[in-house]
MIDOSE-1310 file (N, C-alpha, C; in nm, 2 decimals, decimal comma, always signed):
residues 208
xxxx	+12,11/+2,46/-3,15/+12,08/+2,60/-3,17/+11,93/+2,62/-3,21; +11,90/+2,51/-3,32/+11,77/+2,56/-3,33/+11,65/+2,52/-3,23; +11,66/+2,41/-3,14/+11,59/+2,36/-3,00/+11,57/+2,53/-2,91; +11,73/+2,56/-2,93/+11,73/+2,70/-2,84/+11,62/+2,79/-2,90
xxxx	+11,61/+2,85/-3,00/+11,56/+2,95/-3,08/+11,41/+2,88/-3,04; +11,37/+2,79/-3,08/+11,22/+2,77/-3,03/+11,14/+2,75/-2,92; +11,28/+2,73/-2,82/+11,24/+2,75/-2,64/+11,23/+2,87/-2,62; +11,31/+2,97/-2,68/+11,28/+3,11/-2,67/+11,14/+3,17/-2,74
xxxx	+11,14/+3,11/-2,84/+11,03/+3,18/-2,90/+10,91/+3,18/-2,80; +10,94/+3,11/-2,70/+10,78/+3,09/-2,60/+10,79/+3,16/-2,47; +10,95/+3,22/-2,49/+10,99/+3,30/-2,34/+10,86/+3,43/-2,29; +10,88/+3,40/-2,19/+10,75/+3,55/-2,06/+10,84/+3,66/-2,16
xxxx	+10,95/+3,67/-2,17/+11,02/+3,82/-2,19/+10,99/+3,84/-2,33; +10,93/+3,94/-2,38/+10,95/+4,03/-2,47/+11,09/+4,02/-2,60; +11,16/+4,08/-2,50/+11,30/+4,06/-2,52/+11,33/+3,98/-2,61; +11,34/+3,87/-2,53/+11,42/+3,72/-2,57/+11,31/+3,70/-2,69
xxxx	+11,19/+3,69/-2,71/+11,12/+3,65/-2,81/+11,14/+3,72/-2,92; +11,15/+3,83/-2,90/+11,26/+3,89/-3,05/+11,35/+3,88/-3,14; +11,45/+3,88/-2,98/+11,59/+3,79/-3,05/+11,57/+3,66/-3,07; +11,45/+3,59/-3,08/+11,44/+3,44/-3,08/+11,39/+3,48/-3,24
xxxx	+11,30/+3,55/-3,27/+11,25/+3,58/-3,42/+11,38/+3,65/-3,48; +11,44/+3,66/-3,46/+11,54/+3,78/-3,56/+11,63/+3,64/-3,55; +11,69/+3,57/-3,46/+11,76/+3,49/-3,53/+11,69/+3,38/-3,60; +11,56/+3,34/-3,62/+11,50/+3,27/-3,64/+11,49/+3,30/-3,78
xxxx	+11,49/+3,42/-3,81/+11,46/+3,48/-3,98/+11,64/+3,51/-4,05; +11,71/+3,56/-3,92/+11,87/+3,52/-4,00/+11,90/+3,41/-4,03; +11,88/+3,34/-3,96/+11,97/+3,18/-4,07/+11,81/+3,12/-4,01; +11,80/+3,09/-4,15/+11,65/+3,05/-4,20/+11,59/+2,89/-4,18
xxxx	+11,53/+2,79/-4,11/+11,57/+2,68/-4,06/+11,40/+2,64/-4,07; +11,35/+2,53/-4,23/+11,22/+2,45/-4,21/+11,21/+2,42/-4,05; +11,27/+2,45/-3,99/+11,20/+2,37/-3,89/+11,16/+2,51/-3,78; +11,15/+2,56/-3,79/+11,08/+2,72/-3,73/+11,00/+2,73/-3,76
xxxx	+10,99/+2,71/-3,93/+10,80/+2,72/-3,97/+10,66/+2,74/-3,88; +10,65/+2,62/-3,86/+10,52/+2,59/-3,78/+10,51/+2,64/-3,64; +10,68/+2,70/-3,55/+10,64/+2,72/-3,42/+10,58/+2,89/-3,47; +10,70/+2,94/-3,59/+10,70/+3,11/-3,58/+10,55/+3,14/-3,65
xxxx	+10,46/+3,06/-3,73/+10,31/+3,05/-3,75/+10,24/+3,07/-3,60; +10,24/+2,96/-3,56/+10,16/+2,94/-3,38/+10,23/+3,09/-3,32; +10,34/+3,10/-3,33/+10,35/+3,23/-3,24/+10,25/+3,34/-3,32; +10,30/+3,38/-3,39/+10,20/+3,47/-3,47/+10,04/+3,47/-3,41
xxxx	+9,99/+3,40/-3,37/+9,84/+3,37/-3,36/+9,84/+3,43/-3,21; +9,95/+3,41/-3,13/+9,89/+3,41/-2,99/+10,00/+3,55/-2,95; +10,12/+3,60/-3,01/+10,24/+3,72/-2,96/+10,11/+3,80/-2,97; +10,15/+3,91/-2,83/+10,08/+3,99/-2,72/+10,12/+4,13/-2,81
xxxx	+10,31/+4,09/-2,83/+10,37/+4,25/-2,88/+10,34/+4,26/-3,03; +10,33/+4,39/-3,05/+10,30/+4,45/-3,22/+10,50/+4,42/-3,26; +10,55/+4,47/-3,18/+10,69/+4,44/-3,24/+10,76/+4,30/-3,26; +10,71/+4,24/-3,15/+10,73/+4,08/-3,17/+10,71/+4,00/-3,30
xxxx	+10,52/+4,03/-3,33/+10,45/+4,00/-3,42/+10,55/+4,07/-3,57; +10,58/+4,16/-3,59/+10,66/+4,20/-3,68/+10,76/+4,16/-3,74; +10,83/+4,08/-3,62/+10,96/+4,02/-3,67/+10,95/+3,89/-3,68; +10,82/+3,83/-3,60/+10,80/+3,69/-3,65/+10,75/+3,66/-3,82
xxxx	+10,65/+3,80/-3,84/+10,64/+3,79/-4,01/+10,77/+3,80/-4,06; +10,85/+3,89/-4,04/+11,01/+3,91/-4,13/+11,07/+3,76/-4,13; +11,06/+3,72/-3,99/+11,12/+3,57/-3,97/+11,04/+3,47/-4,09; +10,91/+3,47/-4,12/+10,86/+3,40/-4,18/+10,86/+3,43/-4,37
xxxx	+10,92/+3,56/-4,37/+10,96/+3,57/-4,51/+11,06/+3,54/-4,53; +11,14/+3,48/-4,45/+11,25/+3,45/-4,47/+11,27/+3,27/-4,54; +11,15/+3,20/-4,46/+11,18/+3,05/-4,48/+11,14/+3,07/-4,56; +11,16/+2,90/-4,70/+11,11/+2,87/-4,79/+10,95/+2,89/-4,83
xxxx	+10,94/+2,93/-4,94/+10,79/+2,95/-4,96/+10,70/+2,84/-4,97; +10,79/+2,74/-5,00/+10,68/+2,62/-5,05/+10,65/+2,55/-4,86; +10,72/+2,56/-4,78/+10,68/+2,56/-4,64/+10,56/+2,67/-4,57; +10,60/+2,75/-4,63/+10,51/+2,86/-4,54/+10,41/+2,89/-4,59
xxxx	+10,32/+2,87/-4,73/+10,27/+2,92/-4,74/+10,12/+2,83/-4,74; +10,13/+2,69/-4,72/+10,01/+2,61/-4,64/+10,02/+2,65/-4,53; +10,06/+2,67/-4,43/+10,08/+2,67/-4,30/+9,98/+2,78/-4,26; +10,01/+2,96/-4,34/+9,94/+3,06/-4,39/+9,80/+3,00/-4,41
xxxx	+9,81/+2,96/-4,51/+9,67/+2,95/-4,58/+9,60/+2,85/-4,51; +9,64/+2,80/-4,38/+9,57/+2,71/-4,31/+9,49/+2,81/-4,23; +9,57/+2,91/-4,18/+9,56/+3,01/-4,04/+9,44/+3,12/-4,08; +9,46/+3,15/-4,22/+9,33/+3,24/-4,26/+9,22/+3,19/-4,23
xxxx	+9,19/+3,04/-4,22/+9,06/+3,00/-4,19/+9,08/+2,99/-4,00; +9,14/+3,02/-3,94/+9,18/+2,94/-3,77/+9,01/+3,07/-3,78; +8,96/+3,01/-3,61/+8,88/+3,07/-3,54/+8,92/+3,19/-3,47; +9,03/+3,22/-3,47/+9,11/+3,27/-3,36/+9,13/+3,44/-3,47
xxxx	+9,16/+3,55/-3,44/+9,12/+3,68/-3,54/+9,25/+3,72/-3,52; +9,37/+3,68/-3,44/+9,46/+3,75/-3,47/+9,54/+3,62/-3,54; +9,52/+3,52/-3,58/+9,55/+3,44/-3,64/+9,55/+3,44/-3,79; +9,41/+3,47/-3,79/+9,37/+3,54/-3,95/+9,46/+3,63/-4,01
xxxx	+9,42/+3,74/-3,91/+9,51/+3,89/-3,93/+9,67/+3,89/-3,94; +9,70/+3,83/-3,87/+9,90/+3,80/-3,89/+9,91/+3,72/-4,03; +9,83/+3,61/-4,08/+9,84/+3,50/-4,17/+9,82/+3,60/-4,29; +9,71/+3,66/-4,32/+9,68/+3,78/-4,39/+9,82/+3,88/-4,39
xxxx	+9,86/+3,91/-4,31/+9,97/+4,03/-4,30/+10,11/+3,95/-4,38; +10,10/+3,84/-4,31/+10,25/+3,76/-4,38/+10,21/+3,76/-4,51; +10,11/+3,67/-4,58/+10,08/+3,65/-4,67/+10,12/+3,79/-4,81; +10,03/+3,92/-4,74/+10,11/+4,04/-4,80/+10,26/+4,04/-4,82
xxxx	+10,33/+4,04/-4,72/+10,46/+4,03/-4,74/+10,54/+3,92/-4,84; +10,50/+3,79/-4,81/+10,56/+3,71/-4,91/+10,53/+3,74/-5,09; +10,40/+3,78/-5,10/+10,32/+3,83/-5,23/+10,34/+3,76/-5,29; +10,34/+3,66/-5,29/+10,29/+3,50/-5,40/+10,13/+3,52/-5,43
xxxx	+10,15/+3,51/-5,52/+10,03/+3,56/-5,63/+9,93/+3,42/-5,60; +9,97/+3,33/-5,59/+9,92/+3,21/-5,55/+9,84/+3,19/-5,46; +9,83/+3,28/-5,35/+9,81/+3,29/-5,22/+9,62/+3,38/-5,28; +9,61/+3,40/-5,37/+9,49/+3,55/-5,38/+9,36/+3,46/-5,39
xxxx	+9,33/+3,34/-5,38/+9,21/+3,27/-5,39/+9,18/+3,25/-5,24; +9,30/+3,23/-5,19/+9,27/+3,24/-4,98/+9,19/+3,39/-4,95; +9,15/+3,48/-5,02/+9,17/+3,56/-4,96/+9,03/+3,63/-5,03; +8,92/+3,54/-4,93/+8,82/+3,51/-5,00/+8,71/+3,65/-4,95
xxxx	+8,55/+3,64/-4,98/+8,51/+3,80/-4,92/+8,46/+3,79/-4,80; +8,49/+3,69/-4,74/+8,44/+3,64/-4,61/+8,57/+3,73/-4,52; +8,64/+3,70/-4,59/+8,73/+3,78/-4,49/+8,77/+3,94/-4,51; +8,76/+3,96/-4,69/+8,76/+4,09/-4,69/+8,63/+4,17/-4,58
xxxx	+8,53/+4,09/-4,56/+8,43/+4,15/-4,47/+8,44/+4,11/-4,34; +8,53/+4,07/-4,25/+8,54/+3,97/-4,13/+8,47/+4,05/-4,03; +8,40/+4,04/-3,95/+8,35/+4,12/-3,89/+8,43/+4,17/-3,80; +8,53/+4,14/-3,74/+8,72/+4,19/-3,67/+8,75/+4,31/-3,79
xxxx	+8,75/+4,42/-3,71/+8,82/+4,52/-3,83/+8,97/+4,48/-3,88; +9,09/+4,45/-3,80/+9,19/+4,41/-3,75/+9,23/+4,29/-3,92; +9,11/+4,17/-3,89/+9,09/+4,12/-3,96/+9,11/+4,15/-4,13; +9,01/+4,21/-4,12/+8,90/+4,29/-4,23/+9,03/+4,39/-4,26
xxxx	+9,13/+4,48/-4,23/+9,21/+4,56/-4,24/+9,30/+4,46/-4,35; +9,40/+4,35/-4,29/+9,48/+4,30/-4,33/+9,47/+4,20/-4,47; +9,29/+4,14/-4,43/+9,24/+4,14/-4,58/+9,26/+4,20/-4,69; +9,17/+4,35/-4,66/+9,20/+4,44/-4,78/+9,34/+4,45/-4,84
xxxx	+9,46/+4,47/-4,74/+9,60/+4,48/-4,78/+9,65/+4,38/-4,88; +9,62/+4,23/-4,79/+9,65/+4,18/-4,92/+9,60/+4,15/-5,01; +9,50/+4,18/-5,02/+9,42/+4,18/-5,16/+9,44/+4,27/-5,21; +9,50/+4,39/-5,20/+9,58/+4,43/-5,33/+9,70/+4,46/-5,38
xxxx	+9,75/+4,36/-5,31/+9,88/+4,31/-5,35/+9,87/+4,21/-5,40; +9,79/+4,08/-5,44/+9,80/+3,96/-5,46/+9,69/+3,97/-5,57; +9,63/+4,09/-5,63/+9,51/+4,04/-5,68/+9,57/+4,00/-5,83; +9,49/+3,95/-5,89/+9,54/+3,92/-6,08/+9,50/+4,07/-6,12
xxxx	+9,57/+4,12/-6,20/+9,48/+4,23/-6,27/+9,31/+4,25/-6,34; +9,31/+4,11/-6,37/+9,18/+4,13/-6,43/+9,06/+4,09/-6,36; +9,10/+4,12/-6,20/+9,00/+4,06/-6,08/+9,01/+4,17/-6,02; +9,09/+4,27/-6,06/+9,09/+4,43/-5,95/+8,91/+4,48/-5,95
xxxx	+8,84/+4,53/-6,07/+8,75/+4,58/-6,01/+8,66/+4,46/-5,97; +8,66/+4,36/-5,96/+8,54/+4,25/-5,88/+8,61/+4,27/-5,72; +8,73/+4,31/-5,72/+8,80/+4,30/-5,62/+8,70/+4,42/-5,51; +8,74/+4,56/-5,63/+8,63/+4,65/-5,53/+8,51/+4,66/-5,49
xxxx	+8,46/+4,58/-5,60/+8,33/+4,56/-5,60/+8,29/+4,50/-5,40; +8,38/+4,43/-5,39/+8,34/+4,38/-5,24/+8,41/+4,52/-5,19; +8,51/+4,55/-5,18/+8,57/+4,63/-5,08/+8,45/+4,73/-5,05; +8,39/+4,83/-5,17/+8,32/+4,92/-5,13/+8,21/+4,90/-5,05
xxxx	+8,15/+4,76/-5,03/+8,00/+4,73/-4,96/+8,08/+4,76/-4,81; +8,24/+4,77/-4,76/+8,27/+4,79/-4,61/+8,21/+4,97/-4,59; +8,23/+5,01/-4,69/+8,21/+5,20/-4,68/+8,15/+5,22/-4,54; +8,19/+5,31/-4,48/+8,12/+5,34/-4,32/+8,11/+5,27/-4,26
xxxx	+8,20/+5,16/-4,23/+8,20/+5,09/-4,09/+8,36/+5,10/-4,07; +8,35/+5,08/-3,93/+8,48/+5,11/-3,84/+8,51/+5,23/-3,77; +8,63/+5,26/-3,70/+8,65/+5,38/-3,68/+8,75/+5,46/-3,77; +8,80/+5,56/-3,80/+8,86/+5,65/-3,88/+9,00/+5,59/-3,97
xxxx	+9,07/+5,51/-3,84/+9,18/+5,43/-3,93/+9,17/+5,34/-4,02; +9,04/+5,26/-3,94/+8,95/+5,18/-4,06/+8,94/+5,22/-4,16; +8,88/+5,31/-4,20/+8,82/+5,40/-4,32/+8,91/+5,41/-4,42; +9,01/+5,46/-4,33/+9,11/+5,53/-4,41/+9,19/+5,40/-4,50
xxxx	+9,18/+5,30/-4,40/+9,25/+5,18/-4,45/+9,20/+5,10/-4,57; +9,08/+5,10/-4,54/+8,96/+5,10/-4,67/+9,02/+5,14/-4,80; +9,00/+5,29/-4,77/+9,04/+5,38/-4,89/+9,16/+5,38/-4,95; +9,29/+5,37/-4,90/+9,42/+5,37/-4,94/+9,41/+5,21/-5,02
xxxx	+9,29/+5,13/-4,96/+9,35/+4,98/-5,07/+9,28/+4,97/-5,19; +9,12/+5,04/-5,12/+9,06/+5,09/-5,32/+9,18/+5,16/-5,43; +9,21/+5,25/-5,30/+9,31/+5,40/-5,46/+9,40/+5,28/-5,47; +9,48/+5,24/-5,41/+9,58/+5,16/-5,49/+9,57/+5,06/-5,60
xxxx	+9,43/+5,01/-5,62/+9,40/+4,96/-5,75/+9,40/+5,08/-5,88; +9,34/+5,19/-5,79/+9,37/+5,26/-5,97/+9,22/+5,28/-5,94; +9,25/+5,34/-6,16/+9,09/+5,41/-6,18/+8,99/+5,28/-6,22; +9,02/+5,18/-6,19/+8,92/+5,05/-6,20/+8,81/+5,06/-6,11
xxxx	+8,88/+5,14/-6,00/+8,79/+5,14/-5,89/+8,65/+5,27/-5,92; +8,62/+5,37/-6,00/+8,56/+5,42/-6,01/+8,40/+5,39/-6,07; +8,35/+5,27/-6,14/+8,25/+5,29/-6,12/+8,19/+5,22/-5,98; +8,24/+5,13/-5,90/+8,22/+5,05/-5,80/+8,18/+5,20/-5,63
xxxx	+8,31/+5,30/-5,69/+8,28/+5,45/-5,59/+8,15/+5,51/-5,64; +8,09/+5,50/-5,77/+8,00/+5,57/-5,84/+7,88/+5,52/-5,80; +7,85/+5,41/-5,79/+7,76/+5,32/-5,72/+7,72/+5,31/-5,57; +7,87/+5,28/-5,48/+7,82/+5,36/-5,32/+7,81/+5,51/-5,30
xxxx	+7,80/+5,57/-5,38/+7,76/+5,73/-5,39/+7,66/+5,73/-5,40; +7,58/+5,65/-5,43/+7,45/+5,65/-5,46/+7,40/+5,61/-5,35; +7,42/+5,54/-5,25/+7,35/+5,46/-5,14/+7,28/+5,59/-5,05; +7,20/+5,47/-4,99/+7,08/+5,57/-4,90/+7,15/+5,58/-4,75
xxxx	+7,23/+5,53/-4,75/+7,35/+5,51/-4,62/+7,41/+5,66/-4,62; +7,43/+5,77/-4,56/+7,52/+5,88/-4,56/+7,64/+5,84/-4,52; +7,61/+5,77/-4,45/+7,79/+5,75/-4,42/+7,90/+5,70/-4,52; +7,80/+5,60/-4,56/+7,81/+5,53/-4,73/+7,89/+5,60/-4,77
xxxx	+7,77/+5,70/-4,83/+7,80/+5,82/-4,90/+7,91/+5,86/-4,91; +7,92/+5,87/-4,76/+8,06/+6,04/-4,77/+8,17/+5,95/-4,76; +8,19/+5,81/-4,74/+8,31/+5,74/-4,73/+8,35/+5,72/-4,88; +8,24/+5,70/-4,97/+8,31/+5,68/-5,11/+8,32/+5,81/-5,19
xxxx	+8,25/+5,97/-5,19/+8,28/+6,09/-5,23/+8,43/+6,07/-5,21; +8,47/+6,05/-5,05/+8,61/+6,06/-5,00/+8,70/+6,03/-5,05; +8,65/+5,86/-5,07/+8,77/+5,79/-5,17/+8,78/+5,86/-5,30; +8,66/+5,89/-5,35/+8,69/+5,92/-5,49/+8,79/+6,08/-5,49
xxxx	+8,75/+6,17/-5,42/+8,81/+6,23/-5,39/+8,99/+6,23/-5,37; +9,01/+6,14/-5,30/+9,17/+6,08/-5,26/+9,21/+6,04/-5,40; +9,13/+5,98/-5,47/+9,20/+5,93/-5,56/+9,21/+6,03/-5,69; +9,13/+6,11/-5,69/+9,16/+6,23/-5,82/+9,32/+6,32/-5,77
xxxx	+9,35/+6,33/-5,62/+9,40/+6,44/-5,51/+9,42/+6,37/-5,41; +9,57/+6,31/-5,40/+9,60/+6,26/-5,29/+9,67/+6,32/-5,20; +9,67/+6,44/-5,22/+9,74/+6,52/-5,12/+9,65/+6,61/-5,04; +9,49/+6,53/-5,10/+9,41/+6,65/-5,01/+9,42/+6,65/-4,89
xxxx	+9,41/+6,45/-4,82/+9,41/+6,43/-4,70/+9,26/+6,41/-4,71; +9,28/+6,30/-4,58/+9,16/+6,17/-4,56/+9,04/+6,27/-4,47; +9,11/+6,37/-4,40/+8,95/+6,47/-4,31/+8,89/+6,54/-4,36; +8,98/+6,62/-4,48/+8,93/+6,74/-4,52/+8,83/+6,62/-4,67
xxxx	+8,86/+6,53/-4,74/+8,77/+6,48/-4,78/+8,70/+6,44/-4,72; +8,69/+6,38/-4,63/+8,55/+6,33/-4,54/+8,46/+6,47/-4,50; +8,52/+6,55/-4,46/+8,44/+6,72/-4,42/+8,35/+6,71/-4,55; +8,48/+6,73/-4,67/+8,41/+6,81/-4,82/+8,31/+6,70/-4,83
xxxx	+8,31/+6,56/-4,85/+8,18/+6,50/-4,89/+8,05/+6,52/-4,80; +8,09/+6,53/-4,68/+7,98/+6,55/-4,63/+7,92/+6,71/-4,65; +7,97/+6,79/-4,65/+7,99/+6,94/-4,73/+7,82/+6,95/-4,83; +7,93/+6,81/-4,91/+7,85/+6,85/-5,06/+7,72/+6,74/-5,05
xxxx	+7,72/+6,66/-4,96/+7,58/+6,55/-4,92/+7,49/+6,69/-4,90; +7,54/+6,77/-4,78/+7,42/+6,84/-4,74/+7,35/+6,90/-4,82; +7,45/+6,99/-4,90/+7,40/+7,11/-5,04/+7,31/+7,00/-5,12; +7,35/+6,89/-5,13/+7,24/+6,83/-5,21/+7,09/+6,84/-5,21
């Protein structure tokens, strides 16, 4: 059975590669480790890729979690990015020195996205604001989901994150600018919504 599950995991079909990860994360077998990692790096589908993470929170941690922490360094950016995403999921605290500013800055948004995530899940408490301290130098780069992705992993630290916003408010960058008004914004009022703060900071740049 398990020969089977790992010939599938490499099947053309969609399909079958699913059912090869869903049974591969139901009865949980060291020896999937290393293929459902390698798949991770190279699966085409967002849905595949999903259930190969579920699959991999499933095995033992003391297996999976070098294998991970190998992959954050691979050359390859969806290798990072999946190793990064599992790593969130398992949230072994253990894992938060991998998850270095090289990557919170990777030049791959994709990358750079799944960084932020788990870095604030994994961080120690008393590393949160050094934490933002990098996060805020990303302000104004990416496109809009980027941003937003940005922002939702600063607010989820909390009010630690405010003088680090108080400081890219000050940059000669506009875009800077209006990306950390925004955050700070979100984070006083999270029901304002990510446009209508981006509008209002930029709103209040001009009147300046």
């Amino acid at each position: 059975m398990t020969m089977e599950v790992l010939e599938r995991l490499a099947d053309t079909r969609a399909s079958v590669r699913l059912q090869a990860a869903l049974a591969a994360g139901t009865t949980p077998d060291p020896r999937y480790v290393g293929t459902l990692v390698e798949r991770c790096a190279v699966e085409p589908e967002f849905f595949v890729r999903d259930m190969l993470t579920w699959a991999l929170t499933r095995q033992p941690v003391s297996l999976t979690l070098p294998e991970l922490l190998r992959e954050v360094r691979s050359e390859r950016a969806q290798a990072r990015s999946q190793a990064l995403h599992t790593l969130s999921k398992i949230g072994d605290g253990s894992a938060w020195p991998a998850v270095t500013p090289a990557l919170l800055t990777d030049p791959e948004d994709e990358v750079a996205r799944s960084a932020w995530r788990a870095a604030v899940l994994l961080v120690p408490s008393g590393e949160a604001a050094g934490l933002a301290s990098v996060l805020v130098t990303q302000f104004g780069r990416g496109d809009r989901e980027t941003r937003l992705s940005l922002s939702r992993a600063l607010i989820a630290l909390g009010e630690v994150i405010v003088p680090a916003l108080r400081t890219a408010a000050a940059s000669a960058d506009p875009e800077v600018r209006a990306h950390a008004l925004a955050t700070e914004t979100l984070l006083r009022d999270p029901e304002a919504g990510f446009a209508y703060a981006i509008e209002e900071a930029r709103r209040v740049r001009v009147l300046e």
